[in-house]
C-alpha positions, 0 to 999 in steps of 0.5 A: 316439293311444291308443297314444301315451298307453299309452306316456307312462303306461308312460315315467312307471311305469318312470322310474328314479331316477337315481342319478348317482355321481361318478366318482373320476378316477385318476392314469392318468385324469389323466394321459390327460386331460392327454395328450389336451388336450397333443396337442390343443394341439400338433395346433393348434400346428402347424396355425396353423405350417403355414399359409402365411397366418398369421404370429402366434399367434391367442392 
């Protein structure tokens, strides 16, 4: 249990601040971004296509 304690304290005397800084997205961060989401669209395209049991689109 003493152990235990010793930890908490060392957890609350190291505790960093955090400074989070908003990562500025490039043109080509963009553009992966949206390749990404395009193959992710047409990979469930397809799979709804191949599927012997659905005629129509779920959308």
């Amino acid at each position: 249990m003493g152990f235990e304690r010793l930890m908490a304290k060392l957890r609350r005397s190291l505790k960093i601040k955090e400074s989070y800084h908003k990562i500025e997205k490039s043109e080509s961060m963009r553009v992966e971004i949206r390749s990404k989401k395009a193959r992710k669209l047409i990979q469930q395209t397809l799979k709804i296509a191949d599927s012997p049991k659905s005629k129509s689109y779920p959308f």
